[in-house]
C-alpha positions in Angstrom: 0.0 0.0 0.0 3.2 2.3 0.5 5.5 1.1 -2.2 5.9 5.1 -3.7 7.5 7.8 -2.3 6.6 9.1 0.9 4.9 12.3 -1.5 2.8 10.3 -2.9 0.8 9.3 -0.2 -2.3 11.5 1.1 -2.2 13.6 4.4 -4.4 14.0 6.9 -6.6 17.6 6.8 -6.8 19.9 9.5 -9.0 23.0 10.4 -8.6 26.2 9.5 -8.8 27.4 13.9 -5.4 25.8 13.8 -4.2 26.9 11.1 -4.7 30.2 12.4 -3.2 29.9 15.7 -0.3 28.1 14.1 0.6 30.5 11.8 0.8 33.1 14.7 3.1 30.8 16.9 5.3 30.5 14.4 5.3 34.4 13.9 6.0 34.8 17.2 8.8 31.9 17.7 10.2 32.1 14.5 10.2 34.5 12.2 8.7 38.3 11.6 5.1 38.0 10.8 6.1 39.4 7.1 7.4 36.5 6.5 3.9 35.2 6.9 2.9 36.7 3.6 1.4 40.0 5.9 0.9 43.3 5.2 1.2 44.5 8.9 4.1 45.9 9.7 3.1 46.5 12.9 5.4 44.6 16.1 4.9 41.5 17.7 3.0 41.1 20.6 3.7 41.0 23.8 5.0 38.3 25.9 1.6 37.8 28.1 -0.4 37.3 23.8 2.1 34.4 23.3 1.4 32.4 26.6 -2.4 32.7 26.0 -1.5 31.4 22.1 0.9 28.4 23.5 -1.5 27.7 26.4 -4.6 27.4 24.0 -2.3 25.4 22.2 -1.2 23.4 24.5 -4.1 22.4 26.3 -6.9 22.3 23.0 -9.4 19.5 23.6 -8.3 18.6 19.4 -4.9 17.4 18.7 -2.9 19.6 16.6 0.2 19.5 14.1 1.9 21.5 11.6 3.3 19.9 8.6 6.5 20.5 6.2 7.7 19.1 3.4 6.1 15.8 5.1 7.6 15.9 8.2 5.4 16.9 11.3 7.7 19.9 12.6 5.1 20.2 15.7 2.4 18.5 17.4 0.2 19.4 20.9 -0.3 17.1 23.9 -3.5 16.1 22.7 -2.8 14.5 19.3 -0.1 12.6 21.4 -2.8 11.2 23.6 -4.9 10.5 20.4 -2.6 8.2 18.6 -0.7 6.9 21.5 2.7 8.2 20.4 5.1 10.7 21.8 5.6 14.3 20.5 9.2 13.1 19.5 7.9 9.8 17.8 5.0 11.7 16.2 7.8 14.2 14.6 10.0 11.3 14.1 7.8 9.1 12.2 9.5 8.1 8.5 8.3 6.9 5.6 8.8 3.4 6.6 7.3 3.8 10.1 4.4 5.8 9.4 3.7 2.5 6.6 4.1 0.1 9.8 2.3 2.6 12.1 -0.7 4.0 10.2 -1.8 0.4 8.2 -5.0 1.7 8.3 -7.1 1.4 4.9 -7.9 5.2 4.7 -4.0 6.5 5.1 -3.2 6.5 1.8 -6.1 8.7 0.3 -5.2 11.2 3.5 -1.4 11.5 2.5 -2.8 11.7 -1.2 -4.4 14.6 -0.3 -2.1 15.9 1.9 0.5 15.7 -1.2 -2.3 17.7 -3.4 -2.8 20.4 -0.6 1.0 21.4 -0.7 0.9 21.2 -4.3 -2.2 23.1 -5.2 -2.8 24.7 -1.9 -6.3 23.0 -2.1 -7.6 20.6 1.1 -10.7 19.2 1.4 -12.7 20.8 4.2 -13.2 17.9 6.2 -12.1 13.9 6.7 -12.7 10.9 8.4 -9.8 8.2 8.9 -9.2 5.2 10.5 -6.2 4.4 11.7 -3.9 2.0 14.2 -3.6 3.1 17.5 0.1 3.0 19.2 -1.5 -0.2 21.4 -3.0 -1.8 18.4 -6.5 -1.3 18.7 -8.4 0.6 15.9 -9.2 4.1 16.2 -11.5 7.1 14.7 -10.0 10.6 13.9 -12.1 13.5 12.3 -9.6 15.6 10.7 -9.4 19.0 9.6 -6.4 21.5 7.4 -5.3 24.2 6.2 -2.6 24.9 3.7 -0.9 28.1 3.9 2.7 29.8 3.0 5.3 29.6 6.1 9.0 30.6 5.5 9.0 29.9 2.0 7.6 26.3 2.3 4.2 24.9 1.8 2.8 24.4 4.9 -0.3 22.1 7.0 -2.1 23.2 10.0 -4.1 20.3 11.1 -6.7 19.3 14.3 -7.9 16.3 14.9 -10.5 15.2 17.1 -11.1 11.6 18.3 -14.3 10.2 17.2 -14.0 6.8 17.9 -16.9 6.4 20.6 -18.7 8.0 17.9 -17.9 5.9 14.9 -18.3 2.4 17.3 -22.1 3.8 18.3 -22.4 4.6 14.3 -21.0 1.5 13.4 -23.2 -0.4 16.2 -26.4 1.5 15.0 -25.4 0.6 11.6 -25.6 -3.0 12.6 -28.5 -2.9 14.4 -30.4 -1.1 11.8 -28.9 -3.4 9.3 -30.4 -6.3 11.4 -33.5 -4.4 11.9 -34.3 -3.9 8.4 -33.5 -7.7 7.7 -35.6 -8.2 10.7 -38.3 -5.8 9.2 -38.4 -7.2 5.4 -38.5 -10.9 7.1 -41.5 -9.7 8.6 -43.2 -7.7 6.7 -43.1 -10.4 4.0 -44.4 -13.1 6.4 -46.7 -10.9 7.3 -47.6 -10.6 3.8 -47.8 -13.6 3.2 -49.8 -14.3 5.9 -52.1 -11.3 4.8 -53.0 -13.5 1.4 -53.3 -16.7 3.4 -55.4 -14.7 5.7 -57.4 -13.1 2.7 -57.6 -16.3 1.3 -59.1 -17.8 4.3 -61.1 -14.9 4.7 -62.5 -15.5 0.9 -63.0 -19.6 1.7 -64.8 -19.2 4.8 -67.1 -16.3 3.3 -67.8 -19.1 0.2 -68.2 -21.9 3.0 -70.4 -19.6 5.1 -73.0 -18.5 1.7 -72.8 -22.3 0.5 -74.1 -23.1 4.1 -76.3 -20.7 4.7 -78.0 -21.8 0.9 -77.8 -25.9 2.1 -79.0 -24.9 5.5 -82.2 -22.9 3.7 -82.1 -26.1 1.2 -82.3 -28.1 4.2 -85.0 -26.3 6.3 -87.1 -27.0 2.6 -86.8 -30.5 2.5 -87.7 -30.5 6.1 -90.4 -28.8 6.5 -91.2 -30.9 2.9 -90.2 -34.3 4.1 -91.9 -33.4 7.4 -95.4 -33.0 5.7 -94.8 -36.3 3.6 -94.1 -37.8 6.3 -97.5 -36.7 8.1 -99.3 -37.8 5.3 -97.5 -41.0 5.0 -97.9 -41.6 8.6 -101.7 -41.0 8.8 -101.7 -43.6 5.8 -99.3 -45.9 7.7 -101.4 -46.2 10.3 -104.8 -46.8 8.0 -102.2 -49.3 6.3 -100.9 -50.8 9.5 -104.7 -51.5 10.3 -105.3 -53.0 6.8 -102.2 -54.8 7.3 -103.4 -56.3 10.7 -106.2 -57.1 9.4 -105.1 -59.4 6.8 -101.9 -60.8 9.0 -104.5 -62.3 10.8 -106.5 -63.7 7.7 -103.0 -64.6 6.2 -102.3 -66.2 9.9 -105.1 -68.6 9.7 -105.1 -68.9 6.1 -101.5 -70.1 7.0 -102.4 -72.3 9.6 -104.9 -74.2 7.3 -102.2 -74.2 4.3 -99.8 -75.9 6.5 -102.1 -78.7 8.2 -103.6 -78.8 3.8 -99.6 -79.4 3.5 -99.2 -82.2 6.1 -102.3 -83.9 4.4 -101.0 -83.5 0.8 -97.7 -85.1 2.2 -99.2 -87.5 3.9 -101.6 -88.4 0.7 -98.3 -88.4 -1.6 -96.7 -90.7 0.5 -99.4 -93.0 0.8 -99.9 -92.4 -3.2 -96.3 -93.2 -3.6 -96.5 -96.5 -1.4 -99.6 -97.6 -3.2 -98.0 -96.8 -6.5 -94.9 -98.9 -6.0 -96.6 -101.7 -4.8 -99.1 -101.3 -7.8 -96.2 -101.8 -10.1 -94.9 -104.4 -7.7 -98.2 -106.1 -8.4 -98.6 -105.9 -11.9 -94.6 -106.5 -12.2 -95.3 -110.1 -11.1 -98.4 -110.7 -12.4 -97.1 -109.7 -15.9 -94.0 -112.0 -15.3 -95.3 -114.8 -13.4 -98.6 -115.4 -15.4 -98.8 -114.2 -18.8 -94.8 -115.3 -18.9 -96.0 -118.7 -17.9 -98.8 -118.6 -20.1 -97.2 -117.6 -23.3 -94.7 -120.3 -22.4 -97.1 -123.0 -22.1 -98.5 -121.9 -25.7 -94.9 -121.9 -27.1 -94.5 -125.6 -25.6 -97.7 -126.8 -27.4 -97.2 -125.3 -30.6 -93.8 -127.2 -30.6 -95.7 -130.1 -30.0 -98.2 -129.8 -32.8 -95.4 -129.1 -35.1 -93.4 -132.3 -34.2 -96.7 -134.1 -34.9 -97.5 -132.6 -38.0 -94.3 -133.4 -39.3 -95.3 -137.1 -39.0 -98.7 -136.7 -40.7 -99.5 -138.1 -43.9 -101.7 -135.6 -45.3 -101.1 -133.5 -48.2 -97.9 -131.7 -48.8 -99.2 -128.5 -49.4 -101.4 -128.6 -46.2 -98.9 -129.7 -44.1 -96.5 -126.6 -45.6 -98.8 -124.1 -44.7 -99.8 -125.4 -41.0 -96.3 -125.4 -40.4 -95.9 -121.6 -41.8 -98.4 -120.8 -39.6 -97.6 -122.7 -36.3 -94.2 -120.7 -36.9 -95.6 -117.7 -37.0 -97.4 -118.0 -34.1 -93.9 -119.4 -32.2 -92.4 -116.2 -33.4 -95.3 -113.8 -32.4 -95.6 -115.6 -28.6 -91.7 -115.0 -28.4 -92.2 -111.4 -29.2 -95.1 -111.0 -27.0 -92.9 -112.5 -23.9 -90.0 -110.3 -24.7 -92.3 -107.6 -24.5 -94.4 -108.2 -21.2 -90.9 -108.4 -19.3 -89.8 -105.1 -20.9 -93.1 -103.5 -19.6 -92.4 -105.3 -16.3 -88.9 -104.1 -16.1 -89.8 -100.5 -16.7 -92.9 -100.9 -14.5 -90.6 -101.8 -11.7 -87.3 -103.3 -11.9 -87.3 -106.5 -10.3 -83.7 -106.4 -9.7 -84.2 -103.8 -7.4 -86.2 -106.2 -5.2 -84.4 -109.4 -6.0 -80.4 -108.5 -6.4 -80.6 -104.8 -4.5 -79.5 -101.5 -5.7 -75.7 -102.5 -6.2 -76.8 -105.1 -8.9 -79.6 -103.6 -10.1 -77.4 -100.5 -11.0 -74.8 -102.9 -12.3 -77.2 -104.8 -15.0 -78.4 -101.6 -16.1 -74.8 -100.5 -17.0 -74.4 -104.2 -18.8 -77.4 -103.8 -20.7 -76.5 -100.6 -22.2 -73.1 -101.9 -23.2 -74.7 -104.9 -24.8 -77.4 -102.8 -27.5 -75.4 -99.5 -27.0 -71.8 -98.6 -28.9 -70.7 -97.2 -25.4 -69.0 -98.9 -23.0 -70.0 -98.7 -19.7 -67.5 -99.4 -16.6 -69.4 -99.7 -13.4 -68.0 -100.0 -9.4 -70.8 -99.7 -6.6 -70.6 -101.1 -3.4 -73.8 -102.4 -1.6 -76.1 -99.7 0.0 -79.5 -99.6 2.3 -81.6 -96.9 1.4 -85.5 -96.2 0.8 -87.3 -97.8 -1.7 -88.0 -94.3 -3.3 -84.4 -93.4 -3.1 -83.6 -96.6 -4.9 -86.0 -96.5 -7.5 -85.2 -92.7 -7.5 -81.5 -93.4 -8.2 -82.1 -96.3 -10.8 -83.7 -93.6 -12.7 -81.4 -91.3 -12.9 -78.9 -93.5 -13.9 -81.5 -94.7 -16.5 -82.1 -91.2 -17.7 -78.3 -89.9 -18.1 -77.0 -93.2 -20.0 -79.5 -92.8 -22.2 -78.7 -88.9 -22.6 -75.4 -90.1 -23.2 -75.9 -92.6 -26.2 -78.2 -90.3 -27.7 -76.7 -87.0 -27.2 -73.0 -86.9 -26.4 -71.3 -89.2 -28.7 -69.1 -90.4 -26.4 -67.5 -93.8 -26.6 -66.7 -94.5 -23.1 -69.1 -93.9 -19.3 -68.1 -94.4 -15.8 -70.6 -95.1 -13.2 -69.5 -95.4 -9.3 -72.2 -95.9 -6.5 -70.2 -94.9 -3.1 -71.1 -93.9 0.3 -69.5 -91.1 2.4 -70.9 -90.5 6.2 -74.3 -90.0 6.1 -75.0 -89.6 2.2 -75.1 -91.8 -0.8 -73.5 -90.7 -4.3 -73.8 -92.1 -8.0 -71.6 -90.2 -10.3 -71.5 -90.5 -13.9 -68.8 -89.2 -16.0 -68.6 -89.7 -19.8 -65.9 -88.6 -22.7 -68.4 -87.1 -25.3 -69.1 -83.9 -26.3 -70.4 -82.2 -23.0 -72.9 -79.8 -23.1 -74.2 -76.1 -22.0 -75.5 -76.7 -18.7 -77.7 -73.5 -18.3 -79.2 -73.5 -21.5 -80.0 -77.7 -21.1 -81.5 -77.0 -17.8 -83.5 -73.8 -18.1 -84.6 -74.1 -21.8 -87.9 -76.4 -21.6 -87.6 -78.0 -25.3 -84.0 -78.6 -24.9 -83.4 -83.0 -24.6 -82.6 -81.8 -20.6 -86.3 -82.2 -19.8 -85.6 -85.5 -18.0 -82.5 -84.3 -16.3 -84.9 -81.6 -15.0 -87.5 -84.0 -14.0 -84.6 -86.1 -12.3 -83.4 -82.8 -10.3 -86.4 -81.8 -9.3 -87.4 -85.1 -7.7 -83.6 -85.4 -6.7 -84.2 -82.0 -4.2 -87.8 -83.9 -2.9 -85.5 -86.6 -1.5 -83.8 -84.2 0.1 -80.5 -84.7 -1.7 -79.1 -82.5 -4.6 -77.8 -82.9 -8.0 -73.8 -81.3 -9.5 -73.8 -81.1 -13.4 -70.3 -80.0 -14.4 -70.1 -80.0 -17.9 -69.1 -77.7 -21.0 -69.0 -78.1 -25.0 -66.3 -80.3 -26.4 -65.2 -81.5 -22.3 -67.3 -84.4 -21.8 -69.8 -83.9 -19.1 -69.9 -85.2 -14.8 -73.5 -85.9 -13.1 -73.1 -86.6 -9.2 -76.1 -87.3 -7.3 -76.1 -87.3 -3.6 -78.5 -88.0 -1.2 -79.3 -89.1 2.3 -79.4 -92.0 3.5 -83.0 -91.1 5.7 -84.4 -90.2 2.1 -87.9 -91.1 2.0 -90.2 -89.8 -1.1 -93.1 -87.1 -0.4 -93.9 -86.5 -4.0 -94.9 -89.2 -6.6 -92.7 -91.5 -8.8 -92.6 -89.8 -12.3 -91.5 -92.4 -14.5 
């Protein structure tokens, strides 16, 4: 910072009161006041003007110093009390001390001035500077010059008054207004911003209170609405609830004599289905025992009239045609017996009451293998159930082998009779085509029909039927029912 010449750093400024008094010390000390530059030619003063000049001097509350040709020929108590130095080490100071002594960042604009003043004979009328005190702490001078003529030479007369108190309460208020203000702009925007938030609040709570205000008068309406309806519908409640009273009592006894109707139409059905079986059971062995019997006595004697008319002696052509006719007759009783067990068979299987429902179920299953092109493999075990769960499940199986060979096209059938717990199931599975269950089941001219039939008198046993099956998969029929099943509806056949 003071790498030039010691003239080409600033000075410090002093006032012109100084000035003034300086210039007469010197007059009085040194040299004629003409060589002041005055016109006076009038004498000196007298001994008791110069005490009052060094004493005002000497004891000035400002420090004072004169300067020439950069060297501080004079300085006054005060200054030395400012800065911490001596008078001799004030008017000592060198180029290279006053660079170690006065580091301060404002020195060299003060000497640059100081340099201009004795140039020019220009100073600026007032400065502040900052400077290094002599114990190293940091100090505040306000200074003040003059540049006037002495002897020949360019001369300073400076004061300087200590202002650091000053300049750390300036500084400190600086700060603390500096804070402030960062203090103020953080809260005057939160405020802000709390001012919109609070408008917009404001704005939300004014739209909540109209929207309620408009649903509470919407809801005081439909109150004052609903309440009406609901007078009306309450006088016609109760004229209802009367009515309704009324009839719960006719639908109470009307009840009461539809369920002892119920217990008489189950009781008849049962009684019609016992009568019925035994009916069949009847005619079953009548049709077998008898007529069988009958028809094959008839066969036997028509064998027997053949055999003779073989040995007759009569005319050829006679005998030919008795025997044509004896054949016939063979051939038509044959037909006739095949026929009466058929009817028998469907009447009422008989193997149901000779071989049980394991066989029964089994000879079925044969006899669709034998004049069918499906095969049918069959396991069952034997089982004790009702007569009309018997019969029921005969059916069935009846029903759904011949679905089977008509409908699916299948080549193979499984049938298993099992028991599990309490319940008895006969499944059928089969590899044909399979089949749209809802549309076979609800769709009365679909070939379903007798599945339905089956179902429905399937449930009436108390047991239930599972049809898993879909087009091109082959189909699965599993019946289940208890083994306490007893019929309370008719035998459909």
């Amino acid at each position: 910072m003071f790498d030039e010449p010691f003239t080409d750093h600033p000075t410090p400024q002093f006032g012109p009161q100084l000035a003034t008094i300086l210039q007469k010390m010197s007059g009085l000390n040194r040299a004629p006041a003409a060589a002041l530059g005055s016109s006076s030619s009038a004498a000196a003063p007298d001994f008791p003007v110069q005490v009052l000049h060094q004493a005002l001097v000497e004891q000035s509350p400002q420090g004072m110093a004169m300067i020439q040709a950069f060297h501080l020929v004079y300085t006054n108590p005060m200054l030395s009390q400012i800065t911490g130095y001596t008078a001799e080490e004030l008017q000592a100071l060198t180029v290279e001390m006053v660079k170690t002594t006065f580091p301060a960042a404002d020195l060299p604009q003060a000497w640059q001035q100081l340099v201009q003043s004795l140039e020019t004979g220009l100073l600026e009328p007032r400065l502040e500077l900052c400077f290094r005190h002599k114990d190293g702490t940091t100090r505040w001078a306000e200074t003040q010059a003059t540049a006037v003529q002495f002897q020949g030479q360019p001369t300073i007369l400076a004061t300087c008054t200590d202002i650091t108190r000053r300049k750390q309460d300036e500084l400190e208020l600086q700060k603390v207004y500096g804070e402030l203000e960062v203090r103020v702009r953080e809260r005057a925007e939160a405020l802000a911003t709390a001012n919109q938030a609070l408008q917009a609040q404001i704005i939300e709570r004014k739209q909540a209170e109209i929207a309620l205000q408009e649903a509470h008068h919407q809801l005081e309406m439909r109150v004052a609405e609903r309440t009406q309806a609901l007078a009306h519908l309450n006088a016609a409640l109760e004229q209802e609830n009367e009515e309704k009273s009324r009839l719960f009592d006719q639908v109470k006894r009307q009840g009461e004599q539809l369920q002892i109707l119920a217990e008489r139409r189950q009781r008849l059905a049962h009684k019609v289905i016992v009568a019925q079986e035994e009916e069949r059971r009847r005619v079953s062995r009548e049709l077998h025992d008898e007529a069988g019997q009958a028809l094959t006595a008839m066969k036997v004697g028509l064998e027997m009239i053949l055999a003779d008319l073989n040995t007759a002696d009569d005319s050829h052509t006679t005998y030919q045609m008795v025997q044509e006719r004896l054949q016939q007759a063979i051939a038509l009783s044959e037909e006739t017996s095949a026929r009466i067990r058929d009817l028998a068979h469907n009447l009422r299987p008989a193997a149901l009451d000779d071989l049980g429902l394991n066989l029964a179920l089994e000879g079925l299953c044969h006899d669709f293998s034998t004049w069918s092109n499906l095969g049918v493999v069959y396991d069952g075990i034997d089982v004790h159930l009702s007569s009309a769960a018997e019969i029921c499940l005969f059916r069935f199986l009846q029903e759904a082998l011949t679905n089977v060979v008509r409908h699916a096209c299948a080549h193979q059938a499984w049938v298993k009779l099992s028991q599990k717990s309490t319940v008895v199931q006969l499944s059928i599975l089969d590899d044909g085509q399979g089949f749209d269950v809802a549309q076979t089941l609800h769709h009365p001219h679909t070939p379903g029909m007798g599945l339905l039939g089956m179902q429905e008198r399937i449930e009436s046993l108390g047991g239930q039927l599972e049809i898993d099956s879909s087009p091109q998969e082959g189909a699965h029929l599993v019946v289940t029912i208890p083994l306490t099943a007893s019929a309370p509806m008719p035998e459909v056949i």
